[in-house]
Phi, psi and omega in degrees: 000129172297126156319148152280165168235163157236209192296311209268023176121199172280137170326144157247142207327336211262334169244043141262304182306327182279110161254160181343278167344319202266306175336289174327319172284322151292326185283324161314307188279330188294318177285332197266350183279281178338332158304286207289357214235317175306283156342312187275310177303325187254359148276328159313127163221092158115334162133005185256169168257099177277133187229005185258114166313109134355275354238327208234070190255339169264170210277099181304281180319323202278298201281336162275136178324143163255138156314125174253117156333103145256000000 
């Protein structure tokens, strides 16, 4: 079987081992520690850990559009 190759000549070890996959795998982890890191920062509030969803944690009437009547 031939070696690989590129434009500029034979592969060097460092680029026959980062192959796509490995790219891929980094960029999955690297997004997913970055999440988990984000996620722990906007949940502290105040020096506590909330770790608890909301969504209707605000004034439902204050915050909904009113219909306007003709």
């Amino acid at each position: 079987m031939a070696e690989m190759e590129s434009a500029h000549g034979n592969l060097s070890t460092v680029d026959k081992t980062w192959t796509a996959p490995r790219f891929i795998a980094l960029l999955a982890g690297t997004l997913t520690a970055a999440l988990i890191v984000i996620y722990l920062i906007a949940s502290v509030r105040g020096g506590q850990v909330d770790f608890g969803w909301q969504p209707f944690a605000h004034d439902l009437v204050k915050h909904t559009v009113e219909t306007g009547s003709i």
